[in-house]
KOLSE-47446 format. One record per residue (C-alpha): residue number from 1; residue in three letters; y, z, x. Coordinates in nm, 2 decimals. Each point is the difference from the previous one (the first is absolute). Example, Ala and Ser with C-alpha at 12.3 -4.5 7.8 and 13.67 -1.06 7.14 Angstrom:
// KOLSE-47446
+-----+-----+--------+--------+--------+
:   k :   r :     c2 :     c3 :     c1 :
+-----+-----+--------+--------+--------+
:   1 : ala :  -0.45 :   0.78 :   1.23 :
:   2 : ser :   0.34 :  -0.07 :   0.14 :
+-----+-----+--------+--------+--------+
// end
This chain:
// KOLSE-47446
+-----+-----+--------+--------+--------+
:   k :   r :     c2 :     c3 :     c1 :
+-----+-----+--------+--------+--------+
:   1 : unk :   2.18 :  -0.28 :   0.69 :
:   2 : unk :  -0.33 :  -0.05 :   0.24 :
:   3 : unk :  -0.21 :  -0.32 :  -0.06 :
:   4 : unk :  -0.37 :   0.07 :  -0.15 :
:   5 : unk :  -0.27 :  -0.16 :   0.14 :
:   6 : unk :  -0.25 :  -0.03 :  -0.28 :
:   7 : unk :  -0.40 :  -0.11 :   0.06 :
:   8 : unk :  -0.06 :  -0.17 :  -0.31 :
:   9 : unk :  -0.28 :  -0.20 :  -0.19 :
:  10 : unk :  -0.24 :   0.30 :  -0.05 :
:  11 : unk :  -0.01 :  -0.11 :  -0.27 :
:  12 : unk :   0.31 :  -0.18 :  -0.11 :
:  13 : unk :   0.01 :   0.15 :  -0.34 :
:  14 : unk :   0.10 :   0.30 :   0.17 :
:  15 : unk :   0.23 :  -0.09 :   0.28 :
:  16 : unk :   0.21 :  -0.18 :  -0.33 :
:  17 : unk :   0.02 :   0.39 :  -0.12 :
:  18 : unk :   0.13 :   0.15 :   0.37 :
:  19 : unk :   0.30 :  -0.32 :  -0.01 :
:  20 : unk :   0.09 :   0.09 :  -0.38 :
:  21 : unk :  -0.01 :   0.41 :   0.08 :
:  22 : unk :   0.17 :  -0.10 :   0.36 :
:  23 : unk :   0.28 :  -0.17 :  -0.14 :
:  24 : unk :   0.04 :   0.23 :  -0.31 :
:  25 : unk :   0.01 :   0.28 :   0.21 :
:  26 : unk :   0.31 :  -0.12 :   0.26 :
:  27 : unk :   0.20 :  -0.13 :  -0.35 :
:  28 : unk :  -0.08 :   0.33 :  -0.16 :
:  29 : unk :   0.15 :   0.18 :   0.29 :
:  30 : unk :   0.28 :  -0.21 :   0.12 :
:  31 : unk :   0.12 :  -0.23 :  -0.32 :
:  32 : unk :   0.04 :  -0.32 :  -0.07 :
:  33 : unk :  -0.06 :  -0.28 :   0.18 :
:  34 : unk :  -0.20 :   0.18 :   0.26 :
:  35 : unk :  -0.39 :  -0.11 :   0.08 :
:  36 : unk :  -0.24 :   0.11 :   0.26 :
:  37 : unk :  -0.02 :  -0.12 :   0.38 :
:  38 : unk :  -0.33 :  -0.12 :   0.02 :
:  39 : unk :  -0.23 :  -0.19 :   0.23 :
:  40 : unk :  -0.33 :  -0.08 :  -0.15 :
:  41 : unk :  -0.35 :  -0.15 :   0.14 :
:  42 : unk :  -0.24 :  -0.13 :  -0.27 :
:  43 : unk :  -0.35 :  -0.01 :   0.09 :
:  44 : unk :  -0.33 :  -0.22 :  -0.19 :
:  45 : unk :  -0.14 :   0.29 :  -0.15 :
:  46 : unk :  -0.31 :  -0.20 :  -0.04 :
:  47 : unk :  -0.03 :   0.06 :   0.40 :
:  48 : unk :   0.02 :   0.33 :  -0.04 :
:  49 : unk :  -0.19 :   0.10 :  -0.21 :
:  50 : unk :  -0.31 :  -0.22 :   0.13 :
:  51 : unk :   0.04 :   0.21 :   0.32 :
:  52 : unk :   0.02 :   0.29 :  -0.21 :
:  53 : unk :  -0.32 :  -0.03 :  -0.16 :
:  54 : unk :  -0.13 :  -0.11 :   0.29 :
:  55 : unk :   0.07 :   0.36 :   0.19 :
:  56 : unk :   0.23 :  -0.21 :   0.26 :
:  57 : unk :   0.28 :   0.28 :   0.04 :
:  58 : unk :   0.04 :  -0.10 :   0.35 :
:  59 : unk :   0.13 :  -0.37 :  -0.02 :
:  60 : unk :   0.17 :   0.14 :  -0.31 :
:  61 : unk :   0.19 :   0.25 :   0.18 :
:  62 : unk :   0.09 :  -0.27 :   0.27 :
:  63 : unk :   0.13 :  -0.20 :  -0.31 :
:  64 : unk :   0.20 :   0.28 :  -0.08 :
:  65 : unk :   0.19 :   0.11 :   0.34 :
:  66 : unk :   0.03 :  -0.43 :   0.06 :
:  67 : unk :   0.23 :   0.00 :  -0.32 :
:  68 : unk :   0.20 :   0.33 :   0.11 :
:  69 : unk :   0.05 :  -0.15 :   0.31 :
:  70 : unk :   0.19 :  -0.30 :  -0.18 :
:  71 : unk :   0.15 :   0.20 :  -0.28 :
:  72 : unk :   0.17 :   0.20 :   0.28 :
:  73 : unk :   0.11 :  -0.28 :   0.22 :
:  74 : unk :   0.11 :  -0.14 :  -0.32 :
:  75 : unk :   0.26 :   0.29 :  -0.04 :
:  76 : unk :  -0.20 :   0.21 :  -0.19 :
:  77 : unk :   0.14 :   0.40 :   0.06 :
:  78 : unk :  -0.33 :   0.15 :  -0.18 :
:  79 : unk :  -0.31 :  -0.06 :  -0.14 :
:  80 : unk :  -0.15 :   0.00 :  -0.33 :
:  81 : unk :  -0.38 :  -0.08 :   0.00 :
:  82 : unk :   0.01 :  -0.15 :  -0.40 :
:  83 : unk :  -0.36 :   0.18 :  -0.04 :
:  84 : unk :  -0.17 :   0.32 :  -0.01 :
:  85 : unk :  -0.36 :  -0.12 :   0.14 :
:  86 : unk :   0.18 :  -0.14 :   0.29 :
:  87 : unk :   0.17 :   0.35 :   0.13 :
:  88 : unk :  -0.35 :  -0.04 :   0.15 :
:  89 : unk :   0.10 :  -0.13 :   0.33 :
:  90 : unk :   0.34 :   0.17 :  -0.05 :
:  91 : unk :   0.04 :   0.21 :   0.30 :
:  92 : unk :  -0.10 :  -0.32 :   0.23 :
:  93 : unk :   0.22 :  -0.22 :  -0.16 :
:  94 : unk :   0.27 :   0.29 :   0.09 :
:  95 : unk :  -0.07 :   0.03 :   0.36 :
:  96 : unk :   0.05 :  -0.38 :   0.03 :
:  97 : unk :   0.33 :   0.00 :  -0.14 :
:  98 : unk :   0.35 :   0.18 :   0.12 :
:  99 : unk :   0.12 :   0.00 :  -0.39 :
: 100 : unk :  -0.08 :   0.29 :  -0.23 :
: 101 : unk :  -0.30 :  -0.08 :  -0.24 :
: 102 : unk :   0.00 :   0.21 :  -0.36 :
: 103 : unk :  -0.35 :   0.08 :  -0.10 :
: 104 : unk :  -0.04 :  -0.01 :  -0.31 :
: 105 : unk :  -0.24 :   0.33 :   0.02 :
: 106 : unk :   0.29 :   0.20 :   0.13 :
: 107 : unk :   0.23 :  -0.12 :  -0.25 :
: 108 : unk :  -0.25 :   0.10 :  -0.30 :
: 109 : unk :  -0.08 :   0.34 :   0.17 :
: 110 : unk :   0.41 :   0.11 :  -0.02 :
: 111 : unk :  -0.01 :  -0.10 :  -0.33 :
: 112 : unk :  -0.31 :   0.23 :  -0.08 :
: 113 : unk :   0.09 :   0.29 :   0.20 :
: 114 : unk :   0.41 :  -0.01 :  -0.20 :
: 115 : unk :  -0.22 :   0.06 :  -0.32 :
: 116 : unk :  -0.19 :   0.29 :   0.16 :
: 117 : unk :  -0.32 :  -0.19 :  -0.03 :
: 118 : unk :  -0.32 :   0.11 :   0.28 :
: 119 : unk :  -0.27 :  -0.22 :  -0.16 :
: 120 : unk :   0.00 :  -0.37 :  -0.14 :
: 121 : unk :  -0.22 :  -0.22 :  -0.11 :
: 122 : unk :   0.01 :  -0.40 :   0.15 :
: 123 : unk :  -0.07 :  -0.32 :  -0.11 :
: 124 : unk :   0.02 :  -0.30 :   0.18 :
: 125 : unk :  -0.21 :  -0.30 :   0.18 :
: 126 : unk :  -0.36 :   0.16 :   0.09 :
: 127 : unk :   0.10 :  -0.02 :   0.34 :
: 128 : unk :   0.29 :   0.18 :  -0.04 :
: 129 : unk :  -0.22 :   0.28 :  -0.23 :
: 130 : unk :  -0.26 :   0.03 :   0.24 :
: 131 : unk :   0.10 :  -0.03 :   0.32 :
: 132 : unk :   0.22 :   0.28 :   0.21 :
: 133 : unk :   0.30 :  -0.14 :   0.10 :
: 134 : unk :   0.22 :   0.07 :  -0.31 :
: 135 : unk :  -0.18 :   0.34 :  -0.10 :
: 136 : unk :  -0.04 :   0.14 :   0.30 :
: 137 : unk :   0.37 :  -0.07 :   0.12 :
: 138 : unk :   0.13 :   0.18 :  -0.37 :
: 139 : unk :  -0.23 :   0.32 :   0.12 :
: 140 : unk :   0.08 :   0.02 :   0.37 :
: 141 : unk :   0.36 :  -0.09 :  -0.02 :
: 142 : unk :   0.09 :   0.15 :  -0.34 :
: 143 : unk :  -0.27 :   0.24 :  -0.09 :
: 144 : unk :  -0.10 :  -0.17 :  -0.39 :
: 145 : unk :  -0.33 :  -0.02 :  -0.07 :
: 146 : unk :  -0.10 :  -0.33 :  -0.12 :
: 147 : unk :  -0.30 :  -0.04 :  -0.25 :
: 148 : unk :  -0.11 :  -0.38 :  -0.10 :
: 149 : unk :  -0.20 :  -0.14 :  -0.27 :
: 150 : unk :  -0.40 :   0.06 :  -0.03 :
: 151 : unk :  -0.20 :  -0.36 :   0.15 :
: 152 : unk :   0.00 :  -0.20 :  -0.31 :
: 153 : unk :   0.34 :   0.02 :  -0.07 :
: 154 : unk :   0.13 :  -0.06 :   0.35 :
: 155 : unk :  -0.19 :  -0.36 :  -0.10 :
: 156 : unk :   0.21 :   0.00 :  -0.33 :
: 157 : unk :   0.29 :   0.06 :   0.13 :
: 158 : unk :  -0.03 :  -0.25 :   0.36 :
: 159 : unk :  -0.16 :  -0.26 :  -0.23 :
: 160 : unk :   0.30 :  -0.02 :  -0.24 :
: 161 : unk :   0.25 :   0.01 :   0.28 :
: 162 : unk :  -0.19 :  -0.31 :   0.14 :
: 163 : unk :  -0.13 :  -0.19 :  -0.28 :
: 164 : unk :   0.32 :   0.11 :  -0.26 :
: 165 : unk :   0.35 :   0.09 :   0.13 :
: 166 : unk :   0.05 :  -0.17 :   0.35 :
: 167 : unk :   0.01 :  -0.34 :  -0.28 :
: 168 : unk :   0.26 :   0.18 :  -0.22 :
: 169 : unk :  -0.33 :   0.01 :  -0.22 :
: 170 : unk :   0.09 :   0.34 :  -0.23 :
: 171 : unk :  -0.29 :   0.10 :  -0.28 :
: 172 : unk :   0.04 :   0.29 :  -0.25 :
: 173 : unk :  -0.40 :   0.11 :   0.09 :
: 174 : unk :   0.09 :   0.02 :   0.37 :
: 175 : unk :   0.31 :   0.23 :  -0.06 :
: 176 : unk :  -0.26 :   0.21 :  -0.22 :
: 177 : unk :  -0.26 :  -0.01 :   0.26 :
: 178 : unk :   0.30 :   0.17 :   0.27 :
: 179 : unk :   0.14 :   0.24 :  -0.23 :
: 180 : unk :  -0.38 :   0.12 :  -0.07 :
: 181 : unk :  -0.05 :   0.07 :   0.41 :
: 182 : unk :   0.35 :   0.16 :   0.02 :
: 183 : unk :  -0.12 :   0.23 :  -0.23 :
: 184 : unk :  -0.30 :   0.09 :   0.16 :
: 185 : unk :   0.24 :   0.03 :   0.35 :
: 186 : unk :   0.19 :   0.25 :  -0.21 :
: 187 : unk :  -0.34 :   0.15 :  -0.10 :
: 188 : unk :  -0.12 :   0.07 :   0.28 :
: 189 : unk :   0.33 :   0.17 :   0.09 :
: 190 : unk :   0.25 :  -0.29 :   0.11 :
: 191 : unk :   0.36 :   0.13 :  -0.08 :
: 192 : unk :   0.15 :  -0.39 :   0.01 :
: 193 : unk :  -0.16 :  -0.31 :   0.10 :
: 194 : unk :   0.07 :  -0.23 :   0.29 :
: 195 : unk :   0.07 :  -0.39 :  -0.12 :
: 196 : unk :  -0.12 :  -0.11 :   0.34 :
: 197 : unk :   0.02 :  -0.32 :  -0.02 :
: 198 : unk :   0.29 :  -0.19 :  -0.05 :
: 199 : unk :  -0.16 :  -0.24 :  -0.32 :
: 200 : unk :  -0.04 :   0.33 :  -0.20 :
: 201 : unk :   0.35 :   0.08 :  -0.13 :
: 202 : unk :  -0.01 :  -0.36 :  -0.13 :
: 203 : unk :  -0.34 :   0.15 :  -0.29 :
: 204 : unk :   0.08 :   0.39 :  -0.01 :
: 205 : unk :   0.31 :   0.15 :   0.02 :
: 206 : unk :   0.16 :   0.35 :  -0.13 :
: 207 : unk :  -0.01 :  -0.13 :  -0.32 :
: 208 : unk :  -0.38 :  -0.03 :  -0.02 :
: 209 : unk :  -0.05 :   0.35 :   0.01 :
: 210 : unk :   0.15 :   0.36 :   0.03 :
: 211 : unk :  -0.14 :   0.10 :   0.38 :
: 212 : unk :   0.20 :  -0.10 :   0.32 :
: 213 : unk :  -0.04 :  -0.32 :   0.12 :
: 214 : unk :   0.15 :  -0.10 :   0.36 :
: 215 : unk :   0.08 :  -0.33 :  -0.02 :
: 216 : unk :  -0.02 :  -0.14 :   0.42 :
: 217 : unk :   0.16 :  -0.28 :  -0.10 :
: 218 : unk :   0.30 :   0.14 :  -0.11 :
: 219 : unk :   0.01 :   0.35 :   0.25 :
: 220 : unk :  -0.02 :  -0.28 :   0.29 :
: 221 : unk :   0.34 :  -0.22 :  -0.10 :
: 222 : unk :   0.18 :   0.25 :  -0.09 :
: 223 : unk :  -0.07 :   0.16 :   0.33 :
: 224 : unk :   0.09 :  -0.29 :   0.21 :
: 225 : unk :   0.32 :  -0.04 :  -0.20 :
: 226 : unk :   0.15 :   0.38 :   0.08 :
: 227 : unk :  -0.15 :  -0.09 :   0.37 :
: 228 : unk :   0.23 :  -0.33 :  -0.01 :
: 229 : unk :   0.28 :   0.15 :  -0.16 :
: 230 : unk :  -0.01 :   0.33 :   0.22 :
: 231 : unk :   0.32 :   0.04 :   0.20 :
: 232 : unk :  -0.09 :   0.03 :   0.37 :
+-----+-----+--------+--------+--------+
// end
């Protein structure tokens, strides 16, 4: 079994999900007593997302490929950034590393493609809405159109992420206010919707309503765990 580096703390709530599913995952396929390997680097999130708000991508992305390098000196065999909105400086993180990293948008993209999906609607941070480095890598590398909520609700949805769920802070009239912009995705022609962020799966999941919901979260540990376990 490799060892998983994990860049945690994005928020915490969430990186508690990708140990659980981690762990789960390696007892579900090998038995009893067996756990995940696991190397994990907790960050303040209160750090990061002050420089998020602040637009500073570049010392975050600095941030980022600093805690790769450790995570792989530490042992670490891949990479698991714990966090859709920071895929953003995925590709430089990569190049700065000899390790595989698994982006989460490529994991979520197999997933969608193996239903026979072409066009999804995401939700996520309104960085990770808005800007192009998680649609545009689903369109050029995959080929599925990516539709996102109309202005308003991209300030819903970032608000609630923010404000709401990166505290474990879980309200029935936020899981209303999502399920209302998924249906507008689906509306406005959406086949499935993205969860892209990794706080979502903890106030919708499959349960919540009848379309397709790709939960990141989950797509990106289970990933990592058929990379660990993956005979050479």
């Amino acid at each position: 079994m490799k060892t998983i580096g994990l860049i945690g703390g994005m928020s915490w709530e969430s990186t508690r999900e990708y140990y659980r599913i981690l762990n789960e995952e390696v007892r579900n396929r090998l038995g009893d007593p067996h756990s995940c390997k696991c190397i994990l680097y907790s960050v303040d999130f209160a750090e990061i997302e002050e420089l998020q708000h602040r637009g500073a991508w570049e010392e975050l992305t600095s941030r980022m490929i600093s805690i790769a390098v450790k995570l792989e000196s530490a042992g670490a065999e891949m990479l698991l950034i714990c966090t859709n909105t920071m895929h953003a400086m995925a590709d430089r993180v990569q190049a700065s590393i000899k390790i595989p990293l698994i982006h989460i948008a490529d994991t979520v993209a197999e997933e969608i493609k193996n239903r026979g999906m072409r066009k999804v609607g995401l939700l996520g941070t309104r960085f990770t809405m808005e800007q192009d480095f998680y649609r545009l890598r689903l369109k050029e590398k995959s080929g599925i159109d990516v539709i996102i909520p109309d202005k308003d609700d991209r300030e819903h949805v970032h608000s609630i992420i923010y404000k709401e769920l990166i505290a474990g802070i879980i309200k029935k009239k936020s899981k209303d206010i999502y399920l209302k912009v998924i249906q507008k995705l689906v509306s406005n022609g959406a086949e499935g919707v993205i969860l892209g962020c990794t706080e979502i799966p903890l106030l919708i999941t499959g349960v919540d309503t009848d379309i397709p919901l790709f939960d990141t979260t989950l797509l990106h540990a289970r990933k990592a765990v058929g990379l660990a376990l993956k005979k050479e």
